[in-house]
N, C-alpha and C positions, 0 to 999 in steps of 0.2 A: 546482623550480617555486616562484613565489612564494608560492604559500598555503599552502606547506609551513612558510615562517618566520611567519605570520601564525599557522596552526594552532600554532607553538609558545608563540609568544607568547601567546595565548589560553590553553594550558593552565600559564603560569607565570603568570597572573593570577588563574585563576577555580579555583576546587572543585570537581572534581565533587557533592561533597555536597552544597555549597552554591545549585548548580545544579539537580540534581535534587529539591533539596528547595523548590523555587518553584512543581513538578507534583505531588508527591507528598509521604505525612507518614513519612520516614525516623524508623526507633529504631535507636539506636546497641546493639551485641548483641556482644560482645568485643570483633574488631580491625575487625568491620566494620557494617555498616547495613543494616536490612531493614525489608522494606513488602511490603503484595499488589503483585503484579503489575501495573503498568499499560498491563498490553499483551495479557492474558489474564483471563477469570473465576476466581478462586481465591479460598479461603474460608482458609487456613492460606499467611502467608508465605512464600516461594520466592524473593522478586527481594532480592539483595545487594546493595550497595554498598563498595566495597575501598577506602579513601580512600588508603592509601600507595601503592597503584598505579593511581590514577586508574582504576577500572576500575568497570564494572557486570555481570551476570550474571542469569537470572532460569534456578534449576532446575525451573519448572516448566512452560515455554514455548520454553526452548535460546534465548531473545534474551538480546544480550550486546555488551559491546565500551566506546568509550570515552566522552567525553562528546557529541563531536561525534553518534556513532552514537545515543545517547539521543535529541539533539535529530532528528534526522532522522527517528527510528521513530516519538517521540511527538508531533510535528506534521507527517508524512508526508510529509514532503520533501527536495528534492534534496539532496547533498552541499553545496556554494555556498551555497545560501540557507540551512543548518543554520551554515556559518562567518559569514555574515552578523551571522545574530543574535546568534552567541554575540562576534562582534567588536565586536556594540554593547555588549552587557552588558559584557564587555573595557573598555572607550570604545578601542578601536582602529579609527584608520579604513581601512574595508577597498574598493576598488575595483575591483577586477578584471572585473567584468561593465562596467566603461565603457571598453576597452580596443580593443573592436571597434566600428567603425563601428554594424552591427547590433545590439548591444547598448546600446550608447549609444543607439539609438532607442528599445529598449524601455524603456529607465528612461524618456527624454523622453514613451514613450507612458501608463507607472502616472503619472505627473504630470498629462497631461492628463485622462487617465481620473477624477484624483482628485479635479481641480476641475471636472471636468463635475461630479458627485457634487454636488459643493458649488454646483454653479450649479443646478441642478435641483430639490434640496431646497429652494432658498430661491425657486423659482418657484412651487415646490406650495403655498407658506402666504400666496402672495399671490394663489393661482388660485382660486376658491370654486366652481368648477364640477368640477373636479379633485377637489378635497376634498369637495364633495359627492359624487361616484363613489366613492372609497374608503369613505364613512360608509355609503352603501347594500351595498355589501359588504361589511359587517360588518367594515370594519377599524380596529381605535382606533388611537389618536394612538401608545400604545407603538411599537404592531406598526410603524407607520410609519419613526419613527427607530431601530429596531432593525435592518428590514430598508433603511433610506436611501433611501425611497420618493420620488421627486422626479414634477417634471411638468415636459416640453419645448412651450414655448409655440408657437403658428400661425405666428411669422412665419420668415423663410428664412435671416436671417443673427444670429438672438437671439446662439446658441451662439457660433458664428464670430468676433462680435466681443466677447463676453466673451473667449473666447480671446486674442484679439487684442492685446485691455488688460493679460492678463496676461503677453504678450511671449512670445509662443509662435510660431515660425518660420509660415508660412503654406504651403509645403512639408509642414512636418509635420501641422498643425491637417487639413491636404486630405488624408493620407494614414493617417491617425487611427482612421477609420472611420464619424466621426461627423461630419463635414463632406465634402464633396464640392464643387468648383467653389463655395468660398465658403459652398455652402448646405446648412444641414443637414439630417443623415438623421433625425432625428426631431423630429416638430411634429405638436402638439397632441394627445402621448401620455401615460400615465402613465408614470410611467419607472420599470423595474426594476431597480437594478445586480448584475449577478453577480460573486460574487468567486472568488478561487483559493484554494486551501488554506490560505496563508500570511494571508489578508484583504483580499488587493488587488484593487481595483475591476478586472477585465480585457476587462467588458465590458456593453452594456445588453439589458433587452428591452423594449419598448415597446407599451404596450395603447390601441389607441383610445379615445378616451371615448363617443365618435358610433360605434357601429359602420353601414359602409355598406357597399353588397355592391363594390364598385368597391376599395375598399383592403382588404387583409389586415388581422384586426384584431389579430393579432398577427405583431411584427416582432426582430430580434435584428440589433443591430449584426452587420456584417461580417466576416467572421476577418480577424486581425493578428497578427503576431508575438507579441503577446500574449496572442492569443484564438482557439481555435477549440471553433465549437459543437458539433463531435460528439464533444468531449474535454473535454466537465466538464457538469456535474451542477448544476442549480440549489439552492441551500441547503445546498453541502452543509459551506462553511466555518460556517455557522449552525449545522449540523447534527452536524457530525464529533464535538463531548464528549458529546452525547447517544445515538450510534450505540455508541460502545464504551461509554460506560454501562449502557443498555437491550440491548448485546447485538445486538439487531437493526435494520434500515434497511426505513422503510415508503416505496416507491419508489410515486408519483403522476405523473397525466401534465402539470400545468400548474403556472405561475407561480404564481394565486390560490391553487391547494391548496395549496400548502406551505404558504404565509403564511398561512392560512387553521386550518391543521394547526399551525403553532407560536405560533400566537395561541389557540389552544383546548389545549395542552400537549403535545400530539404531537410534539416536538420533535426527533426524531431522524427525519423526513421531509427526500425530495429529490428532483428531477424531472430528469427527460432534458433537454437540450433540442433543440427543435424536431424532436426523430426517439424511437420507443418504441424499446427494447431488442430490437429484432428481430433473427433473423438475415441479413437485407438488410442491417443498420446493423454487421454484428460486428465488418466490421476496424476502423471507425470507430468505435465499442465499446468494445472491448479496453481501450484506455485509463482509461475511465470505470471498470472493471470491476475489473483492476488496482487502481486505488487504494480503490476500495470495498472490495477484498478485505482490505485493511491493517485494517481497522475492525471489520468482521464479514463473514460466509459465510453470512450467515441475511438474506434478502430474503423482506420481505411487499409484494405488488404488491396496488394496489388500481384496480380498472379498472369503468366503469359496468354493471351486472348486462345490458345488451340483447346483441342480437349480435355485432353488432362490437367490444363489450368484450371477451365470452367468445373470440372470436378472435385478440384483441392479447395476452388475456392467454398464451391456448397457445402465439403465434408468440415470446412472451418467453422459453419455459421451455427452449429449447434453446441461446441464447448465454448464460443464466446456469447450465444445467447444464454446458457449455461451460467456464465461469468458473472452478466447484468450489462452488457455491453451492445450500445449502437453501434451500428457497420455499415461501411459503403465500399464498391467493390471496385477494383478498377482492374480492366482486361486491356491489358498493351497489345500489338498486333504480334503474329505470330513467329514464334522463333524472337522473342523482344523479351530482353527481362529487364529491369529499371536500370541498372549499367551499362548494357548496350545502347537503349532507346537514349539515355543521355548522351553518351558520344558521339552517337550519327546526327542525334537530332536537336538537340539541347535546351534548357533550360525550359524558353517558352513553347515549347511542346509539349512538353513533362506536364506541364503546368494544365495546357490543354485536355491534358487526357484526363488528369485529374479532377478539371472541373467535369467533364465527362462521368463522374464514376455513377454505377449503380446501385439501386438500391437491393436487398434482399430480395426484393419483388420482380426486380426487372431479369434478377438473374435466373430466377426458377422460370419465369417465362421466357428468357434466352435456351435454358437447360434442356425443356420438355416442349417437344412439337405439341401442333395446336391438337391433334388424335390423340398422346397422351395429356395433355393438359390436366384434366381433372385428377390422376396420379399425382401431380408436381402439386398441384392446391393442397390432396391429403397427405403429400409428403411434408409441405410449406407448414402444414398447421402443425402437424405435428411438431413441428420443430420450435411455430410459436408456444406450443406447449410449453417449453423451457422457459421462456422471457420472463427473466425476473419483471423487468422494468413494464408494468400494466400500462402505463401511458404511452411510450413506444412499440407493445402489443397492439392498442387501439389502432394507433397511427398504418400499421401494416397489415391490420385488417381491411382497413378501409381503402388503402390502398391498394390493395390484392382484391376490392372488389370493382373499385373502379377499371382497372384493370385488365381483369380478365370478365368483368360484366354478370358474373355470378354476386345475386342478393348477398349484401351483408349481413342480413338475419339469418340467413343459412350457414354461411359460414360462423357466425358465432356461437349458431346452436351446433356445429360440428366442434368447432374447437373445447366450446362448455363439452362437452361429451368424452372428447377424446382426454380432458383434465379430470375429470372426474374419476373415469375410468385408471386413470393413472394415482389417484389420491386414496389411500387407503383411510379407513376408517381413525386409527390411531395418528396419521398422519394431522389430519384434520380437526382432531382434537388435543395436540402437542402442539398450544401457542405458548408463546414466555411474553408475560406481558408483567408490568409495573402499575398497579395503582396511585392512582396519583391525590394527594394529600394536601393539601395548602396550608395547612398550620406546621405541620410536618417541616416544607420547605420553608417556610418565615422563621421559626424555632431553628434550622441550620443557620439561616440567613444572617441573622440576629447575633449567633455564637460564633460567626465567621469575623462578623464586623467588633463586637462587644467579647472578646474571649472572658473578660471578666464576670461574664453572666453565666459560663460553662456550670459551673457546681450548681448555681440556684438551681438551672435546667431540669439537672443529670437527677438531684433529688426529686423531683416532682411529676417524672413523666416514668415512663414501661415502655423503653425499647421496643423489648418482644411485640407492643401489642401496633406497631408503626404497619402503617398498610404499606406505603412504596417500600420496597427492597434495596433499591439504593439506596434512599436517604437512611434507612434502618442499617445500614452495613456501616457507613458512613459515620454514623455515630454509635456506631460498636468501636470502632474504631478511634474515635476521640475518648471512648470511656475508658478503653484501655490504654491511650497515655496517660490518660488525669490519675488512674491509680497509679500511677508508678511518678506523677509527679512532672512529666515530659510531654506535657502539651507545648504546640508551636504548632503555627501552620505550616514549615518548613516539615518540622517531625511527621503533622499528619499527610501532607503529600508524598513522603517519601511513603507510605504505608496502603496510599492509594491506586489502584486501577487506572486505567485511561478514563474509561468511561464515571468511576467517580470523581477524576479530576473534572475534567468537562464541564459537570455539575457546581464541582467548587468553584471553578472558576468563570462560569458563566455570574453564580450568586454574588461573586467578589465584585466584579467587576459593573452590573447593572447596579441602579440609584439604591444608595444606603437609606435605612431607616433611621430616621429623624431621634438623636439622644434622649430627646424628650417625653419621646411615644413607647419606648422603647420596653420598659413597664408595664404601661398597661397590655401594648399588645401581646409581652409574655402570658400574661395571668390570663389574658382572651384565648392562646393559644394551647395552652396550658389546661383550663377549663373544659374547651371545646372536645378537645382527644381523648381525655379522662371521660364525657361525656357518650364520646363513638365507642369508647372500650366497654363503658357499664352499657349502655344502649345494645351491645350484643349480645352481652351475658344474658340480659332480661330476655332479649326474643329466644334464646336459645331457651332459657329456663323452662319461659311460658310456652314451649312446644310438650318442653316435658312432663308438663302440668305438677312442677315441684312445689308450691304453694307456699312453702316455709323458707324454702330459698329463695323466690320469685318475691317475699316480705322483706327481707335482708337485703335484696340488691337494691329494692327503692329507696331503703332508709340510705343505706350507701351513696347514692344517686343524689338523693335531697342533700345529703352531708358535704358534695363535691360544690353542688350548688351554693351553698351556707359557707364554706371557705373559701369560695374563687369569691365570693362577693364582699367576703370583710375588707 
């Protein structure tokens, strides 16, 4: 494929070090480089850096692999747009997403997207009725061009024919989202742009200034190829260095809160849009969820203290325990949503309520009077039902007993029951697991460090008969460069998985085996696996009570013995 010669070319141009070290502050530590982790909290370094084999590691989180994979982990994004960028740093120009008709629209669509951006922002500083809306909302001029706060004027073809002037198909401008039959989808709003992870504008929301009961006062462009709203997250490109800094992501339900929330320092805040994290919204979710989970597993929701708060907030706790996510809940007082409670009352209040927040437990016992109580407990469990995470299961069992003073043996014999009951037979016997091999892994280990040992190997061992699954794919895959003569560790990463980079670069990067052992420990390892391959045939045989082939495999068996010992 062609971005296989792109990806190499990128990696005869660029450093890993060099690269990694633009996100992070490498020290050089013998043959390699280390830093904390920037994909994990850690207080004593774990993440390496191997410059002679382009490689990274982190031993204390198991992320690993090569440079492309760095770029991907630490800006959460696709393969493509990880070569992207690193083919600009390259200066190689890279094309491949305009190859397909469809593609080709979506680049014509972040163009349009980006000078709407620019046509809007420069409406808002000639609009004064605009900008007086945002100064009554407490928003300064910062927060304005931080978050690209623009305004779409009253009349029907403003947008259109800016467009227009800047030579944009009329086909496209109509299929955009933001024009319709010439006229556009928003007038006489504030304009909000949402971006994606990478920063690109992919889509707006838009606030009345007049609210009237006749139009919605809040509106979000249309999904496109580019955009859909129940698959991103408002703020949360603004938000994502602040999220793995702080650890955790304080989830609000509107536009103005966040901006509200990173104009007062809250900045690792982010909002749904146009739907709460309910379980109604899950498959439409998932996405959202997904990539929050790359950043942190600790969500604090904060929802208005009245009713219908306390209810949005419980109908959240089962697509994020769903997730794998820890939660704490925070209930502002009533008629307060995070935008307001900061203007009246600011900063260190905010801060108050938040250390204030509740747990899952406090709120089913806020939720359900003390007469329904025992409801809110089979409701509560069942919802532990979901919790990936068995450790923070435990934690809220035990604290739903202390609690409400019902045995914790009861409750966990309810909860066992009500999982069970949920776990079907097939369920319960669909695990994917990996055997694990030790000769196996020192035989990759060896050919990672010594590639000149590849062919002795590749002769003397049976793939097929490799018990782990990675390391068996892994060297499926160096077999088929050595036939064709195109090994390189470069070559076989570009051919690799995430997950069997990880591997490879966990291997690279921990203490190499000694040149001199290197020999015997082949022929140790080598002997052993040849040994576990005949050692199965035999029990298999001897079930079968085959007598004549159960003769054959010992003499086979002695003969593996007699050559691994010459």
């Amino acid at each position: 494929m062609e971005y296989q010669k792109i990806l190499e070319e990128i990696k005869n141009r660029l450093d890993i070090v060099d690269v990694i070290s633009e996100y992070i502050d490498l020290k050089k530590t013998g043959q390699n480089y280390k830093s904390l982790c920037p994909f994990h909290a850690e207080k004593t370094p774990s993440f390496f850096v191997n410059p002679s084999k382009q490689i990274f590691h982190c031993f204390g989180c198991g992320k690993g692999g090569d440079i492309v994979t760095f770029i991907m982990e630490y800006e959460k994004i696709s393969f493509i747009e990880a070569i992207s960028i690193l083919a600009k740093k390259a200066g190689i120009e890279f094309e491949p997403l305009k190859k397909s008709i469809s593609n080709f629209s979506k680049e014509k669509l972040y163009e349009i997207y980006e000078q709407a951006t620019y046509y809007y922002m420069e409406q808002l500083k000639n609009f004064e009725r605009a900008r007086h809306y945002l100064k009554n909302r407490g928003i300064n001029e910062e927060t304005i061009k931080i978050f690209k706060l623009g305004y779409a004027p009253p009349e029907r073809e403003s947008l259109y024919n800016f467009l227009k002037n800047k030579g944009f198909d009329d086909n496209l401008i109509n299929s955009s989202g933001l024009v319709s039959n010439n006229c556009d989808f928003f007038r006489n709003r504030i304009i909000i742009p949402i971006h994606d992870l990478t920063g690109k504008v992919i889509g707006f929301g838009g606030r009345l200034i007049d609210s009237t009961a006749e139009i919605p006062k809040y509106i979000n462009s249309p999904d496109t190829p580019i955009f859909k709203k129940g698959e991103n997250l408002y703020g949360f490109w603004h938000a994502k260095q602040y999220i793995r800094e702080k650890g955790y992501v304080i989830v609000v339900e509107g536009y103005m809160d966040v901006i509200l929330c990173h104009q007062y320092g809250f900045k690792n805040t982010v909002a749904p849009l146009g739907t709460a994290l309910t379980q109604e919204q899950l498959e439409k979710t998932k996405r959202i969820l997904n990539n929050l989970k790359k950043f942190t597993n600790k969500v604090l929701l904060i929802f208005d203290g009245d009713e219908a708060g306390i209810t949005a907030a419980q109908r959240s706790l089962l697509p994020l325990f769903n997730g794998g996510f820890t939660v704490k809940i925070v209930l502002l007082p009533e008629k307060e949503d995070p935008a307001s409670f900061l203007q009246k009352y600011g900063e260190k209040a905010f801060k108050t309520y938040l250390s204030k927040a509740l747990s899952p437990v406090d709120l089913i016992i806020k939720t359900y009077p003390q007469k329904k109580l025992n409801e809110g407990i089979r409701n509560f469990l069942n919802l532990l039902s979901h919790l990936k995470d068995l450790i923070y299961r435990d934690e809220l069992l035990k604290e739903l007993s202390e609690k409400t003073g019902v045995n914790e043996v009861t409750l966990r014999d309810e909860l066992k029951q009500i999982v069970s009951a949920k776990t079907s037979k097939k369920e319960r016997i669909k695990i994917k697991e990996y055997s694990s091999s030790k000769e196996e892994e020192i035989l990759l280990r060896i050919i990672l460090s010594y590639p000149e040992k590849i062919d002795y190997v590749l002769e003397r061992i049976k793939i097929e008969d490799f018990e782990n699954l990675l390391i068996k794919n892994i060297f499926l895959k160096i077999k088929e460069l050595c036939e064709v003569n195109q090994f390189s560790l470069n070559g076989l990463l570009n051919l690799l998985n995430e997950e069997e980079k990880t591997l490879i670069s966990k291997l690279i990067v921990d203490s190499e085996i000694e040149e001199e052992l290197v020999f015997k420990i082949l022929k140790d390892c080598i002997k052993s696996l040849a040994l576990k391959s005949i050692d199965k045939k035999i029990k298999e045989v001897a079930k079968l009570g085959d007598e004549k082939a159960l003769g054959e495999l010992i003499i086979i068996r002695k003969n593996i013995i007699k050559n691994c010992n010459e």
